[in-house]
N, C-alpha and C positions, 0 to 999 in steps of 0.2 A: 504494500500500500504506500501510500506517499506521505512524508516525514512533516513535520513540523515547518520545516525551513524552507520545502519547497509550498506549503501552503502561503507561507508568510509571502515568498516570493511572487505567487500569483493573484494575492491580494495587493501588493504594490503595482504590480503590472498593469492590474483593471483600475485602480485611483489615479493613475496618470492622465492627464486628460488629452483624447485621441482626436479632436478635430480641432484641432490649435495648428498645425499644419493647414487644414482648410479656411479658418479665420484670417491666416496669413497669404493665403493666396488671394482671397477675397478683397484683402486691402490693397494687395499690391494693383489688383487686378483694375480695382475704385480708382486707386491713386493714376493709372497710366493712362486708363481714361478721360481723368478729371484732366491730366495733363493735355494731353492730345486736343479735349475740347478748349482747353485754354489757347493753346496754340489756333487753334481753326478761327476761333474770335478776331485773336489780332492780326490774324492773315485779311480776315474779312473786312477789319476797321481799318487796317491800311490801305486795304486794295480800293472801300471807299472814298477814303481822305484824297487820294489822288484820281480818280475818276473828277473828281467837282472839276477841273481845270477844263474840260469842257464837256458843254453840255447840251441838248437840245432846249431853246427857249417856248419855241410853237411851230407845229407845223402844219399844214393844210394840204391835203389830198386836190388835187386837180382831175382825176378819173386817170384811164388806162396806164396805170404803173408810172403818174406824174407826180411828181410833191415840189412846194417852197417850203421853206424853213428857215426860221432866225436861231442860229449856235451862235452861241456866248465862249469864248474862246478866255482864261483869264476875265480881264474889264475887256474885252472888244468884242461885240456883235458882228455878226455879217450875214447877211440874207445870200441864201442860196436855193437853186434849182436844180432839182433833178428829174430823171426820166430812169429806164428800166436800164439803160446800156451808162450813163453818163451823170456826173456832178457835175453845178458849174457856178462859178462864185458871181451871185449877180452883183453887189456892192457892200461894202462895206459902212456900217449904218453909224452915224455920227448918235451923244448920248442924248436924247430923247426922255423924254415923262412919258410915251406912249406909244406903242407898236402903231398907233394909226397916222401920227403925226410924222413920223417915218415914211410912211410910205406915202403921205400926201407928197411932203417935200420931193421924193424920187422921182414919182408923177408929175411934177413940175418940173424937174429938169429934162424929162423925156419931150417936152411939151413944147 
């Protein structure tokens, strides 16, 4: 039968506590996630902070695959036109209170 000292032994055995190994994977597993999501953040807050340098202002559909558009470029606007095959820079818009007073004045120089 079995001795004294081997009972003692496998009553220390079972009180050791067996998912302390799993508690430890679990944090590490928390923590490399929690990192990686940290990372992805400030990949995403940089990549927007620098997107703002330019940006679309307004743009209006003209039908078959045509558009104008005013990009803010930094401080400088500029009205352009597009088509399906082409961009083309129609002027460069002086600073204005209004997208419409812009284009009166254009209207006038065409005129």
């Amino acid at each position: 039968m079995t001795s004294a000292s081997q009972v003692e032994h496998l009553h220390t055995t079972q009180i050791q506590p067996c998912g302390s190994a799993g508690l430890q994977d679990w944090l590490y597993l928390l923590s490399t996630r929690a990192w990686s999501g940290l990372k992805w953040v400030m990949r995403r807050a940089k990549a927007q902070h620098t997107r703002r340098n330019l940006r679309v202002c307004e743009s209006v559909s003209l039908g078959d695959k045509r558009f104008v558009a005013v990009v803010q470029v930094d401080e400088e606007r500029f009205l352009i036109g597009g088509s399906s095959g082409s961009v083309s820079l129609l002027t460069r818009l002086q600073e204005t209170k209004t997208f419409a007073a812009a284009l009166d004045r254009e209207a006038q120089k065409i005129s």
